[in-house]
Backbone as ProteinMPNN parsed JSONL, in Angstrom:
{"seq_chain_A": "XXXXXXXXXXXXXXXXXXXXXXXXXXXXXXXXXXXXXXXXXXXXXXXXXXXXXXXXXXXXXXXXXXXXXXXXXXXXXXXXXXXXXXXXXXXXXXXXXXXXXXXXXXXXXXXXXXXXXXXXXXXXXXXXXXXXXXXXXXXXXXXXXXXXXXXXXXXXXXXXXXXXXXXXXXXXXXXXXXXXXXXXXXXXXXXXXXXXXXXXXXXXXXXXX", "coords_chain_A": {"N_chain_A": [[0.833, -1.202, 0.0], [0.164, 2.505, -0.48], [0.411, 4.372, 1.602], [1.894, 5.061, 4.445], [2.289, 4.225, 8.146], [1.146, 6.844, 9.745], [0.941, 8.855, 7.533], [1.094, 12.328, 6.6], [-1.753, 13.15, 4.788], [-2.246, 14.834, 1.727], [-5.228, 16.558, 0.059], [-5.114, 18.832, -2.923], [-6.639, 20.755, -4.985], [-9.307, 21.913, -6.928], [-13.01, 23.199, -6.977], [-14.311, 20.835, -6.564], [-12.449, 19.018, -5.561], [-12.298, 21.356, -3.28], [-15.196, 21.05, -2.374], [-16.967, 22.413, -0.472], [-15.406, 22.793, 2.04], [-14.789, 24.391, 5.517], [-13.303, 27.255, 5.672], [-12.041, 28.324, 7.919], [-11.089, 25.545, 9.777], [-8.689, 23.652, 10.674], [-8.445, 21.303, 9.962], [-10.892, 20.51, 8.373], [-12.708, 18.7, 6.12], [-14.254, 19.241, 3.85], [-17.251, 18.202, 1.747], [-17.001, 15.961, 0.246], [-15.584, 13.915, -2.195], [-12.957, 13.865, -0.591], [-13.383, 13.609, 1.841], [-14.941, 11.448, 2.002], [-13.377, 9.103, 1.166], [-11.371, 9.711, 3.054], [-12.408, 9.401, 5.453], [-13.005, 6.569, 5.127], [-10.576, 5.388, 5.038], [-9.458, 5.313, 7.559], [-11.085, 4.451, 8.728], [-11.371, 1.698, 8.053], [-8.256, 1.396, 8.57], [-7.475, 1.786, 11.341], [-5.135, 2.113, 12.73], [-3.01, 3.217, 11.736], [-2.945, 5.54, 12.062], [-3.303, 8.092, 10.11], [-2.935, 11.147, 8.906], [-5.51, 13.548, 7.614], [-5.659, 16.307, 5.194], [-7.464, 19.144, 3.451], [-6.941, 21.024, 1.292], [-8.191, 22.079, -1.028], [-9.386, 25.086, -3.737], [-12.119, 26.148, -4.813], [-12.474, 27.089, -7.888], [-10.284, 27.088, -8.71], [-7.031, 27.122, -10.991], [-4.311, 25.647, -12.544], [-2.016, 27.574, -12.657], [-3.104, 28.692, -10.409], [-2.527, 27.282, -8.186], [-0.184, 27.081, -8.271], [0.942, 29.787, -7.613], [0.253, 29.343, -4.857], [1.288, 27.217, -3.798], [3.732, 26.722, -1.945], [2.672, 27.976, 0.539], [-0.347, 26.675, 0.753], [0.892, 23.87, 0.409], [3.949, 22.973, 0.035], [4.848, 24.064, 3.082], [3.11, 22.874, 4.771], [4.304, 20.347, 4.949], [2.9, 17.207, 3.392], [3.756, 14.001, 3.593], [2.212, 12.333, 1.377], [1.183, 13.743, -1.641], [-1.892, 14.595, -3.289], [-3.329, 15.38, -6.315], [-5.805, 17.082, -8.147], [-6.591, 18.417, -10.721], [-7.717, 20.851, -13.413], [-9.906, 20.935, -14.767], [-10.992, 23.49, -14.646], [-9.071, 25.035, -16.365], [-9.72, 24.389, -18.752], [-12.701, 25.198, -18.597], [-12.547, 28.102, -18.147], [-12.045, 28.777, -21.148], [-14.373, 28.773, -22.385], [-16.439, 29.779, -20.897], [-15.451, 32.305, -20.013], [-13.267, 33.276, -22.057], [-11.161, 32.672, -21.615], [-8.618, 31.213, -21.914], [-6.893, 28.561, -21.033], [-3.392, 26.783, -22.521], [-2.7, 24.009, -23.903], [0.353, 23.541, -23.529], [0.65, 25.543, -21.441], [-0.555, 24.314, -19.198], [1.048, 22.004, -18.974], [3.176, 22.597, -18.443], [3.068, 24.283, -16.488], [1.755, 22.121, -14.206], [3.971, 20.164, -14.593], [6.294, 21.713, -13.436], [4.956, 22.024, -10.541], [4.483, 19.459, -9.86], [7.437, 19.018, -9.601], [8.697, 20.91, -7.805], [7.654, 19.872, -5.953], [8.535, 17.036, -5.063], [11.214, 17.976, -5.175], [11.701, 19.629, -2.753], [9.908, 18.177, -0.364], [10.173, 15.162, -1.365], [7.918, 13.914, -1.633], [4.83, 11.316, -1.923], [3.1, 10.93, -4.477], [-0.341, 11.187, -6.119], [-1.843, 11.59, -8.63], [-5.028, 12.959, -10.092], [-6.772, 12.576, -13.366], [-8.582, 15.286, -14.842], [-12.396, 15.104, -15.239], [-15.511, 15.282, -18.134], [-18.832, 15.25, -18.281], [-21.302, 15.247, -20.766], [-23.505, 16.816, -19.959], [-25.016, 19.92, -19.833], [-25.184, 19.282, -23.2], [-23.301, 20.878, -24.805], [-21.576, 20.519, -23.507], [-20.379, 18.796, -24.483], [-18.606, 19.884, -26.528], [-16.467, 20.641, -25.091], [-14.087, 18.683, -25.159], [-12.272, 18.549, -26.978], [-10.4, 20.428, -25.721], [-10.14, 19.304, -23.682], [-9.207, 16.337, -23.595], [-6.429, 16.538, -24.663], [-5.301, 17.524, -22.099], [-5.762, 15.678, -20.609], [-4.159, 13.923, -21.048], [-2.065, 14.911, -20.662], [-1.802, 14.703, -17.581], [-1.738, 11.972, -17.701], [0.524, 11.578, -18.827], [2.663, 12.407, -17.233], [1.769, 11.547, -14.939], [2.975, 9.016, -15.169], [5.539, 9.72, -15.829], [6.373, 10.99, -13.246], [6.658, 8.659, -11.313], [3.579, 8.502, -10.282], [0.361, 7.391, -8.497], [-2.114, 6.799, -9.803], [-5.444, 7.977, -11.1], [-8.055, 7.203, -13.415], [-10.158, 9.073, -13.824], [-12.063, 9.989, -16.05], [-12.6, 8.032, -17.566], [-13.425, 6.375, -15.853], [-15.902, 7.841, -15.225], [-17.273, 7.914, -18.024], [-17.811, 5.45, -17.67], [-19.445, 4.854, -15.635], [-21.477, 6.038, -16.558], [-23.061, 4.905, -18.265], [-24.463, 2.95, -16.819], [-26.179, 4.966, -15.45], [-27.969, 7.642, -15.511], [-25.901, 10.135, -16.809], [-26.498, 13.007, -15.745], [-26.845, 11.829, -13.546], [-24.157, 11.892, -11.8], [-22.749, 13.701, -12.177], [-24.484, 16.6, -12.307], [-24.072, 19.259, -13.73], [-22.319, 17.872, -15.405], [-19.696, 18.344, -14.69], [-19.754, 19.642, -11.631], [-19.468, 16.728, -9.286], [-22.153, 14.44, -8.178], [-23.25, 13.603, -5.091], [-23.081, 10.639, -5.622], [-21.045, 10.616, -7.298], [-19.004, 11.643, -6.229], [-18.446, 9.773, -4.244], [-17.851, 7.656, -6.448], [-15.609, 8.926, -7.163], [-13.737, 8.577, -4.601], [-14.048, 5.652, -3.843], [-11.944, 5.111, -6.249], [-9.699, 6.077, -5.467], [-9.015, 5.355, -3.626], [-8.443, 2.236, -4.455], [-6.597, 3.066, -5.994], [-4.599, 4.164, -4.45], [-4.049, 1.375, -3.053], [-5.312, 0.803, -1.017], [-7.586, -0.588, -0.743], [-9.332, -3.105, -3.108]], "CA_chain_A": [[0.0, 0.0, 0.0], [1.422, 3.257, -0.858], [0.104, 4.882, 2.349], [2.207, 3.823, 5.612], [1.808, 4.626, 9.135], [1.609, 8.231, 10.65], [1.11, 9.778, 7.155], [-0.131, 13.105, 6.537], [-2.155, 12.864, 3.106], [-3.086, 16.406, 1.421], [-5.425, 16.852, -0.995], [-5.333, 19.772, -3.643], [-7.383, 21.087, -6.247], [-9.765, 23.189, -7.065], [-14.061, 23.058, -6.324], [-14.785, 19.032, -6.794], [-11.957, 18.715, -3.813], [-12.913, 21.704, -1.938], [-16.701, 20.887, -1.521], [-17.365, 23.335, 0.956], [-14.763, 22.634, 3.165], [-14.734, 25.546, 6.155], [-11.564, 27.434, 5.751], [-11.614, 28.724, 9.399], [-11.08, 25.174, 10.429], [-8.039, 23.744, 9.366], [-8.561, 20.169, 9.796], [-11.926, 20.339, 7.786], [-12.21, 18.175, 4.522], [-15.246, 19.671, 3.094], [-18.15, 17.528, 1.81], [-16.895, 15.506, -0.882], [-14.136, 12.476, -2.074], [-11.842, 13.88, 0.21], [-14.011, 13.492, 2.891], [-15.191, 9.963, 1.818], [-11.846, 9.108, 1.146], [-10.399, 9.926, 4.432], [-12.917, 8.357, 6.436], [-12.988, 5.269, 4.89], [-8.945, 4.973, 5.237], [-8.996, 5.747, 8.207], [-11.951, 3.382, 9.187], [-10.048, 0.342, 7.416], [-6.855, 1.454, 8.75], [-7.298, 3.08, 12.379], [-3.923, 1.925, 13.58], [-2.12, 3.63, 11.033], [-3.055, 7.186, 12.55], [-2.79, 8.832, 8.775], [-3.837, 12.6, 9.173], [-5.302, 14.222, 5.803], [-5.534, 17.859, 4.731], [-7.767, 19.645, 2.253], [-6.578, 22.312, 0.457], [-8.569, 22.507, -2.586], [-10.274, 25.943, -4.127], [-13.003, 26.662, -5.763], [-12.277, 27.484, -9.331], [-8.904, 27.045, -8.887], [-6.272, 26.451, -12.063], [-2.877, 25.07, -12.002], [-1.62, 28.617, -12.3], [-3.362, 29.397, -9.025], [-2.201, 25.929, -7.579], [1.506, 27.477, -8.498], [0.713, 30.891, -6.875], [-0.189, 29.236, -3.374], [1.746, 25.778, -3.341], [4.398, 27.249, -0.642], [1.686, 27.87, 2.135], [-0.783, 25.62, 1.4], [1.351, 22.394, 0.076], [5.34, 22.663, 1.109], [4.491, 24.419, 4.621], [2.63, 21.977, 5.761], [4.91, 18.923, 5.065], [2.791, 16.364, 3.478], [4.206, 12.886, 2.845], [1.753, 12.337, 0.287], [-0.163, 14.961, -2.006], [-2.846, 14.089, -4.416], [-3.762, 16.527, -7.088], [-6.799, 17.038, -8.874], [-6.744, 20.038, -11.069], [-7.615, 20.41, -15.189], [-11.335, 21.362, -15.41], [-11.204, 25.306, -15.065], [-7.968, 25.448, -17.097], [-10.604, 24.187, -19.688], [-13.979, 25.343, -18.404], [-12.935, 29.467, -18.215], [-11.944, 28.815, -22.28], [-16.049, 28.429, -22.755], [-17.47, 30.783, -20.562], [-14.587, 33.443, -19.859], [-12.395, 33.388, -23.172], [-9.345, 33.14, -20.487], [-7.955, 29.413, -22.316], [-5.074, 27.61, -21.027], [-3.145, 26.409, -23.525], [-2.391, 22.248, -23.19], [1.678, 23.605, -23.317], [1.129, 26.077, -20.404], [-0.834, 23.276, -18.535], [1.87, 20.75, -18.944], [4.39, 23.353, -17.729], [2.769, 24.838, -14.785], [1.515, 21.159, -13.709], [5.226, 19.657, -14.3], [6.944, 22.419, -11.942], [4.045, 21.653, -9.173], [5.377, 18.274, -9.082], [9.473, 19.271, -9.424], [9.336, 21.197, -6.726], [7.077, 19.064, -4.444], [9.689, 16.765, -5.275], [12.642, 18.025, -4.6], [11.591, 20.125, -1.329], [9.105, 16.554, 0.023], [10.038, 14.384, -1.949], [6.477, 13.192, -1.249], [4.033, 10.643, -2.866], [1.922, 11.962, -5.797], [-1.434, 10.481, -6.344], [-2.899, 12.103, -9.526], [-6.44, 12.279, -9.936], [-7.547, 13.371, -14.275], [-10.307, 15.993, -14.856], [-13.198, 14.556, -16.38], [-16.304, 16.104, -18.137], [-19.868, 14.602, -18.734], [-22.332, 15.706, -21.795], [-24.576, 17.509, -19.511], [-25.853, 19.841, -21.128], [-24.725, 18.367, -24.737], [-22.946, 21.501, -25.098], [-19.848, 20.682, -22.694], [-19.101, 17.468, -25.514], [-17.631, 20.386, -27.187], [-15.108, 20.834, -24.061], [-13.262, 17.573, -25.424], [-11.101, 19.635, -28.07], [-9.664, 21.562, -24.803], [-9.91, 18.677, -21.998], [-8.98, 15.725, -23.497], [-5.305, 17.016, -24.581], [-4.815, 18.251, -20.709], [-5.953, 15.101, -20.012], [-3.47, 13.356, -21.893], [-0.965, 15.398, -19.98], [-1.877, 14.397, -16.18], [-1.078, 10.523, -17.857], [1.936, 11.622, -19.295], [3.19, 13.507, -15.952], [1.873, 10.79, -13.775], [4.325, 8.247, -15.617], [7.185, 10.286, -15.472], [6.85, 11.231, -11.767], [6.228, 7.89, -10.573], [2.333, 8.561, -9.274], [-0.471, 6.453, -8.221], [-3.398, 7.041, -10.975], [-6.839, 7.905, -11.218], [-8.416, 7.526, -14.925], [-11.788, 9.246, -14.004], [-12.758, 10.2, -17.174], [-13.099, 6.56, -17.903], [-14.376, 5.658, -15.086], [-17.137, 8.165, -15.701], [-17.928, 7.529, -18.766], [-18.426, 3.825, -17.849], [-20.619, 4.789, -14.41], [-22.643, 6.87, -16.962], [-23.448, 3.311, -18.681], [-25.55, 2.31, -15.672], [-27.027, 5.662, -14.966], [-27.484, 8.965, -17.163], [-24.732, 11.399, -16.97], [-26.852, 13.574, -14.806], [-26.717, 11.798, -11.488], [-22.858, 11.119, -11.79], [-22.219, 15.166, -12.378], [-25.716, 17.267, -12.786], [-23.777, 20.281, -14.552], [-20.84, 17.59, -16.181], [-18.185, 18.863, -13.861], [-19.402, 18.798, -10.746], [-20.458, 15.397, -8.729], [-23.059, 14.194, -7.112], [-22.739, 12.551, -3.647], [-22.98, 9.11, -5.942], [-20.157, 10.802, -7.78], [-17.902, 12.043, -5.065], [-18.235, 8.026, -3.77], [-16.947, 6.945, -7.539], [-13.693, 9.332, -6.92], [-13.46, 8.335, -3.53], [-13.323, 4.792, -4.323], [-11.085, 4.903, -7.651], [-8.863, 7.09, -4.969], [-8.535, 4.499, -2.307], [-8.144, 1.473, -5.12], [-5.334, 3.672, -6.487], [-3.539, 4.047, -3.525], [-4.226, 0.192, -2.493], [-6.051, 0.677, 0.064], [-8.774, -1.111, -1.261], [-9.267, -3.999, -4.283]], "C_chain_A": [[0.872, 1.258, 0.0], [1.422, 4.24, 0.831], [0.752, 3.919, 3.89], [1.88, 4.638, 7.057], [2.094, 5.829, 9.671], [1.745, 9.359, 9.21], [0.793, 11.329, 6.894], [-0.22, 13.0, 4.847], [-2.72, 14.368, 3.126], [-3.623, 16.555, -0.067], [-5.746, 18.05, -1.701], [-6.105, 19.523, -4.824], [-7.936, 22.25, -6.025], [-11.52, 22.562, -6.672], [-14.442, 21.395, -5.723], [-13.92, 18.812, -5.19], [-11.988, 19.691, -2.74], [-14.098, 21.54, -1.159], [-16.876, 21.214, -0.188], [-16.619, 23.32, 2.452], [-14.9, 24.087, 3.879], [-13.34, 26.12, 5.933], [-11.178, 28.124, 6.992], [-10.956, 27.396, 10.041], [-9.984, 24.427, 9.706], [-8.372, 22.172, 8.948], [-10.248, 20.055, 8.805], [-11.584, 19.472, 6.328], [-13.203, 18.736, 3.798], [-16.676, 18.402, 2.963], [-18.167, 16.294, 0.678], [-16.114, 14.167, -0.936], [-13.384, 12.835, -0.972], [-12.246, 13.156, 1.513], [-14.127, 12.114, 3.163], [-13.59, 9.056, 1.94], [-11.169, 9.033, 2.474], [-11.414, 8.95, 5.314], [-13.372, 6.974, 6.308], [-11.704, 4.331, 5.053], [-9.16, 4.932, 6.845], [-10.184, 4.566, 9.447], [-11.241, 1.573, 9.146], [-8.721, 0.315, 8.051], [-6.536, 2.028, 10.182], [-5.924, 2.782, 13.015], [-2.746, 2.56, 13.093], [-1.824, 5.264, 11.085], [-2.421, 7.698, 11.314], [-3.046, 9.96, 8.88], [-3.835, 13.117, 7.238], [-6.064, 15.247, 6.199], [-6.053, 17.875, 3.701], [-7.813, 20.75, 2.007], [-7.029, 22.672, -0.8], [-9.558, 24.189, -2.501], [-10.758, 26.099, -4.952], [-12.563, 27.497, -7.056], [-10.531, 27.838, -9.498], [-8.665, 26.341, -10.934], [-5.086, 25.56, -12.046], [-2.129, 26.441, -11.756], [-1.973, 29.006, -10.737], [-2.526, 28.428, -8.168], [-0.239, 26.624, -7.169], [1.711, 28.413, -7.588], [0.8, 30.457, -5.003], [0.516, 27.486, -2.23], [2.961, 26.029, -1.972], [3.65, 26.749, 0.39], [0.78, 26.35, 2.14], [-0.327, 24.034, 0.512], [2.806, 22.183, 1.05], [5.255, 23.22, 2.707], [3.884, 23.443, 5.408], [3.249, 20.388, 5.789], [3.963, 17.536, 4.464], [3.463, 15.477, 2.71], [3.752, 12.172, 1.917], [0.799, 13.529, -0.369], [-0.828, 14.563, -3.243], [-3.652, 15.343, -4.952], [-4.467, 16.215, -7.914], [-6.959, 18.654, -9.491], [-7.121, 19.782, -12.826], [-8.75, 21.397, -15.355], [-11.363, 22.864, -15.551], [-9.734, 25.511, -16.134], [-9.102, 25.175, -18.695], [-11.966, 24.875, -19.688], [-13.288, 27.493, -18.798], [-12.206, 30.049, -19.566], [-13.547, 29.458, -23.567], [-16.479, 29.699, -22.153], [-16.472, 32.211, -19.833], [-13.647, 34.081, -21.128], [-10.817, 33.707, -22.282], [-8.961, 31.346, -21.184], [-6.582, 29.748, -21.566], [-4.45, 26.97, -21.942], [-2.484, 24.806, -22.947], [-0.924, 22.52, -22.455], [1.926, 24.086, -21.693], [0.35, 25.524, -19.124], [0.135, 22.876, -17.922], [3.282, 21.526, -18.14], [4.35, 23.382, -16.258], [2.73, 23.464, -13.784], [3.046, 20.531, -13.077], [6.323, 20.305, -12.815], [6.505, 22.475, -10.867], [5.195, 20.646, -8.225], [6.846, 18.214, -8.795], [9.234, 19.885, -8.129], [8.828, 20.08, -5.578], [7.873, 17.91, -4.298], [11.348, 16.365, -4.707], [12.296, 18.769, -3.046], [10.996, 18.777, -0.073], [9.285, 16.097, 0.151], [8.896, 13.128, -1.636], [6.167, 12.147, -2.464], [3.388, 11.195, -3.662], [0.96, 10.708, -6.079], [-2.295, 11.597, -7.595], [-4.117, 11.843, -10.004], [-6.614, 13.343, -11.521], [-8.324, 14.08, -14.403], [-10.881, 14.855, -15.867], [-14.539, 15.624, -16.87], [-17.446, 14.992, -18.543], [-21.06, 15.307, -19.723], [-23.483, 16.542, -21.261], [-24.031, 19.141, -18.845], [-24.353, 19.362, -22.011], [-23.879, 19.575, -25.077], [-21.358, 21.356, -24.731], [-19.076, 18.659, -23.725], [-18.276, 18.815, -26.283], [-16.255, 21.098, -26.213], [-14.107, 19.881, -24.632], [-12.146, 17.961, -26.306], [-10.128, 19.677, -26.801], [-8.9, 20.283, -23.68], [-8.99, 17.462, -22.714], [-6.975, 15.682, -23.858], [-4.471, 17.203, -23.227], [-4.766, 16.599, -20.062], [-4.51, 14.141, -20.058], [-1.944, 13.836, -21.205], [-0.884, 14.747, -18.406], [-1.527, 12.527, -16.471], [0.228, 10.791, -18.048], [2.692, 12.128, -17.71], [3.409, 12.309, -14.828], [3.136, 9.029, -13.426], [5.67, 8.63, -15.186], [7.368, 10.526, -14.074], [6.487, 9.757, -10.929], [4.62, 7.545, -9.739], [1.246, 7.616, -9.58], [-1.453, 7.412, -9.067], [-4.325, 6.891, -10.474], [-7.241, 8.4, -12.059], [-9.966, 7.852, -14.149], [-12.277, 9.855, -15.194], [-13.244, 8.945, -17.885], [-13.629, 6.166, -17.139], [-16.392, 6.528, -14.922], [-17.915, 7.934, -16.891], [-18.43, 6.305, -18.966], [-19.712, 4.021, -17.044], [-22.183, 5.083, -15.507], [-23.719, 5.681, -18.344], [-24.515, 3.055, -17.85], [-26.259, 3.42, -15.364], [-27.117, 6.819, -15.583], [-26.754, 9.885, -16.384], [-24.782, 12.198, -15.635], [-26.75, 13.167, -13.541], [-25.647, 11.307, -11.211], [-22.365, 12.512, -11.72], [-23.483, 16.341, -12.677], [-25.179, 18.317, -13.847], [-22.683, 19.453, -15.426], [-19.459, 17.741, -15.841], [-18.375, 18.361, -12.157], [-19.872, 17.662, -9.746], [-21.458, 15.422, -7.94], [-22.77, 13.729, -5.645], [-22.501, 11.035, -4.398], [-21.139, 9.78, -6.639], [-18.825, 10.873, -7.208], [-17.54, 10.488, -4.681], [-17.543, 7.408, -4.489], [-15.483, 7.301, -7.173], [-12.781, 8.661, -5.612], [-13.012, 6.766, -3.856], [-12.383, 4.351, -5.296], [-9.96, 5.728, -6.941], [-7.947, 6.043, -4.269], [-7.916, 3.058, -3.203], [-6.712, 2.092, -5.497], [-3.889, 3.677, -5.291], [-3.288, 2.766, -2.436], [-4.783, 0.008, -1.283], [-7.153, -0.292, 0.227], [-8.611, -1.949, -2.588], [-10.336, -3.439, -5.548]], "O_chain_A": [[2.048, 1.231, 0.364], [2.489, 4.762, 1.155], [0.426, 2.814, 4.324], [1.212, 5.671, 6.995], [3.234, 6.01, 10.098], [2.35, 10.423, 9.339], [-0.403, 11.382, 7.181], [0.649, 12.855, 3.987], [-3.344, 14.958, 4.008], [-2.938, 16.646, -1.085], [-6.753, 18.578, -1.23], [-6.23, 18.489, -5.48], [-7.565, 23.23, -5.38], [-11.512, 21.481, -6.083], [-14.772, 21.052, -4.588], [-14.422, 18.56, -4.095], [-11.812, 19.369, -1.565], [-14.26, 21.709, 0.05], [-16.921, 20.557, 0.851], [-17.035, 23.671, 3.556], [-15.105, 25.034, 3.12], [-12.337, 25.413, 6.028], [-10.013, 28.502, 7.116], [-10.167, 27.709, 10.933], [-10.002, 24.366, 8.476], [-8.537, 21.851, 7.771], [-10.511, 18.853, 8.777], [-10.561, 19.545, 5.646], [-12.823, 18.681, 2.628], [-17.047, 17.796, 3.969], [-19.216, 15.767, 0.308], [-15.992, 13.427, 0.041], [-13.122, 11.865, -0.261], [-11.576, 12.306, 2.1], [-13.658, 11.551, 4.152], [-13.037, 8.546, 2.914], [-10.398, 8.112, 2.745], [-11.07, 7.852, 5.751], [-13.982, 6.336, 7.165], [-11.652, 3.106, 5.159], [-8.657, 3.855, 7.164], [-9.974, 4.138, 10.582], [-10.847, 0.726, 9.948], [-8.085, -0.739, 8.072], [-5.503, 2.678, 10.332], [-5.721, 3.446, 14.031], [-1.675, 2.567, 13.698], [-0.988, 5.972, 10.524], [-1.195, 7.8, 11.271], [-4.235, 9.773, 9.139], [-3.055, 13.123, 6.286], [-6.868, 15.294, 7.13], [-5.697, 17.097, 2.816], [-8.667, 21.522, 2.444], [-6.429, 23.425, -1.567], [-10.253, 24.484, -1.529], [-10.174, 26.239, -6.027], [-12.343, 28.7, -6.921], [-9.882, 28.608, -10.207], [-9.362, 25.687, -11.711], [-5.168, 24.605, -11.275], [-1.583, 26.534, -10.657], [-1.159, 29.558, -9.996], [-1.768, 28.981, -7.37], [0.511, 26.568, -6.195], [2.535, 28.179, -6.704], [1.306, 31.162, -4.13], [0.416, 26.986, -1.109], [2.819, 25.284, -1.003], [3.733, 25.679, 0.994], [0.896, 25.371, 2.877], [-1.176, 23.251, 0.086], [2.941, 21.626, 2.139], [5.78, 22.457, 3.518], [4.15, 23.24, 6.592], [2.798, 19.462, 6.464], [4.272, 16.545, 5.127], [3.809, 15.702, 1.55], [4.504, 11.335, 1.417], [-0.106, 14.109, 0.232], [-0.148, 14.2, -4.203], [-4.383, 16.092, -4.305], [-4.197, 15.233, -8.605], [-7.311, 19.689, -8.925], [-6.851, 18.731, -13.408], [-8.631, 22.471, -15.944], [-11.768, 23.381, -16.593], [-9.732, 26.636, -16.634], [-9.029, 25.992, -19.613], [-12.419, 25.151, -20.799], [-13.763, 28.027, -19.799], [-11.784, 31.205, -19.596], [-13.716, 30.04, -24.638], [-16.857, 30.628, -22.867], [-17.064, 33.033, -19.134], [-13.354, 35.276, -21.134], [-9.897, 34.524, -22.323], [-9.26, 30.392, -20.467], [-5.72, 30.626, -21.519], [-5.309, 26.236, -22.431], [-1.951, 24.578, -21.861], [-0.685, 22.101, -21.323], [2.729, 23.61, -20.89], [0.508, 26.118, -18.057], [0.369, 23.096, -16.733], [4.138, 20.99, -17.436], [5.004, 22.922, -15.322], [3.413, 23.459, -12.76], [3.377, 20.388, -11.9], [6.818, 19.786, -11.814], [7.237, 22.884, -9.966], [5.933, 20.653, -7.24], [7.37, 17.509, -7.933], [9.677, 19.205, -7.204], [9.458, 19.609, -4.631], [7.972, 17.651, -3.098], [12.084, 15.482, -4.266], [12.852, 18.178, -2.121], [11.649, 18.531, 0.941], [9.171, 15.636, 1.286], [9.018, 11.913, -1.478], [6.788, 12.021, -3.519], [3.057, 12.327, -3.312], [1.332, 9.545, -6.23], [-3.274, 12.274, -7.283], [-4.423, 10.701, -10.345], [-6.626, 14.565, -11.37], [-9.348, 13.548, -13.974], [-10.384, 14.128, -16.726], [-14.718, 16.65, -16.213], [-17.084, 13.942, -19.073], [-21.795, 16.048, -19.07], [-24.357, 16.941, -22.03], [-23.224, 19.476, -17.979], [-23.17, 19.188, -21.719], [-23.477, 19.246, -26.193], [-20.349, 21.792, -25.284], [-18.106, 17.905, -23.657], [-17.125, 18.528, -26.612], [-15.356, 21.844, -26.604], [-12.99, 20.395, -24.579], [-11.039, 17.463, -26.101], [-9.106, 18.992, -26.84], [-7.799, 20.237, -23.133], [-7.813, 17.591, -22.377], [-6.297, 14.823, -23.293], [-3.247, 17.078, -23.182], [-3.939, 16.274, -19.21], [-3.954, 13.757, -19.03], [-0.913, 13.167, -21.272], [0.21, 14.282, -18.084], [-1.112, 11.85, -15.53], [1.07, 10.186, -17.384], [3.788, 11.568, -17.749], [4.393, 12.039, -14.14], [3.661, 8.407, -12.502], [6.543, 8.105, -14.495], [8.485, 10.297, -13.611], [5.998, 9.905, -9.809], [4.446, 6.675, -8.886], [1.138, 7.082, -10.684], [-1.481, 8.636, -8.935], [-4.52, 6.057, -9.59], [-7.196, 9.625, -12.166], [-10.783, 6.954, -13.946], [-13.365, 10.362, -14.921], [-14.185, 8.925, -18.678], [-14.552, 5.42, -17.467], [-17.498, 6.052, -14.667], [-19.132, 7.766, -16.814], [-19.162, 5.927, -19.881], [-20.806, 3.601, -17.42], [-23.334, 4.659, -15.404], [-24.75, 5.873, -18.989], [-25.611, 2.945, -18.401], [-27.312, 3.051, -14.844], [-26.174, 7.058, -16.336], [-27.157, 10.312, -15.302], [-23.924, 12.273, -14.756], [-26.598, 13.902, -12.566], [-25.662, 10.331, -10.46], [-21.326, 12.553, -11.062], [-23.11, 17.091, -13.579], [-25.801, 18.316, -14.909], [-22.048, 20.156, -16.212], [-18.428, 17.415, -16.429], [-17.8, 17.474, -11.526], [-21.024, 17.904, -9.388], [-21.669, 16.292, -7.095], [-21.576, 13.556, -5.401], [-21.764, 10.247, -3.806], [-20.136, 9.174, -6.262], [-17.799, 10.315, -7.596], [-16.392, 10.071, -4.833], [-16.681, 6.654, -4.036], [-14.525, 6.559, -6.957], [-11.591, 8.346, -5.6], [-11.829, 6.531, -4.106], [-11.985, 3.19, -5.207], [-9.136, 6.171, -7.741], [-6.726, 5.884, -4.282], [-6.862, 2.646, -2.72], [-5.716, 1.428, -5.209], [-2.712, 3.323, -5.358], [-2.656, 2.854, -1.383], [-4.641, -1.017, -0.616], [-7.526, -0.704, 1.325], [-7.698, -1.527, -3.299], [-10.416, -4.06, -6.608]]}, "name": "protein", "num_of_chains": 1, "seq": "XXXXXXXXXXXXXXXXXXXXXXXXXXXXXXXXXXXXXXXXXXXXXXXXXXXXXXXXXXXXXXXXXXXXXXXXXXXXXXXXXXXXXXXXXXXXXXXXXXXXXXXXXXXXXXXXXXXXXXXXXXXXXXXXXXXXXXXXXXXXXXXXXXXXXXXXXXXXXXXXXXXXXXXXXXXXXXXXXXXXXXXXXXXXXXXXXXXXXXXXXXXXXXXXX"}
């Protein structure tokens, strides 16, 4: 398992992993995977006293991720950090005309992980954006996303990190149930949804079969 005893786990991103976490409190995880996630490790595993951290914001990019990784990533020391970031680097292309370009993705993303890295030298658990057809308008996100996506594989190779293909794993869930109750807007999850990440989180990091 990649997770051993006494670690602290921190997860970043942007809305999907902040789900409303309080930011007065620090230990808060919000309402989401992280949440699920943690208390299912931690249920399975209570002897292993793991402590996890959520640091995700709301409409975060990777640029912002870059801006704030100091305080809230290397300051706090964790021995593993799991990053979920992609969808607004794509989403404020559509409804802002602010695009990320795949290159200055793959940049910003890459120097996340160099430094966390070399200052850490922590675990990396990468988690893909995904998007779902609802409305039928965000299939034309796939131009933008699936390129980025294509990057968080390539990245997660080269740095050694524990994977999570959710864009496949959504588009399979959305097999058994329509689109809508896996992501209502296509971005972000439901409570059934948050449960998919959560488990494809904990499988990833062997916690789970």
């Amino acid at each position: 398992m990649l997770i051993d005893n006494k670690e602290i786990v921190l997860f970043q991103g942007d809305s999907i992993t902040d789900c409303g976490r309080n930011r007065e409190a620090a230990a808060d995880l919000g309402n989401g995977y992280a949440l699920m996630a943690a208390g299912q490790f931690q249920y399975l595993f209570p002897e292993k006293q793991v402590q996890f951290i959520n640091r995700g914001i709301s409409g975060n990019r990777v640029v912002d991720l870059q801006d704030r990784w100091e305080t809230d990533c290397l300051a706090l020391k964790p021995t593993l950090v799991s990053i979920y970031i992609g969808i607004n680097d794509t989403w404020r292309k559509y409804d802002s005309n602010d695009p990320t370009s795949t290159e200055k993705y793959e940049q910003g993303y890459r120097k996340l992980l160099q430094i966390t890295k070399e200052k850490l030298d922590a675990k990396l658990v990468l988690i893909e954006p995904f998007v779902l057809p609802v409305p039928a308008d965000r299939e034309n996100w796939r131009e933008d996303l699936d390129p980025k996506i294509q990057v968080v594989r390539k990245l997660a190779s080269e740095f050694g990190a524990a994977y999570v293909p959710l864009d496949g794993l959504f588009a399979q869930a959305s097999m058994k149930a329509p689109a809508a109750s896996w992501a209502p807007d296509g971005v972000h999850p439901s409570p059934a949804g948050h449960a998919l990440i959560a488990d494809a989180w904990l499988k990833a990091v062997g916690a789970i079969r």
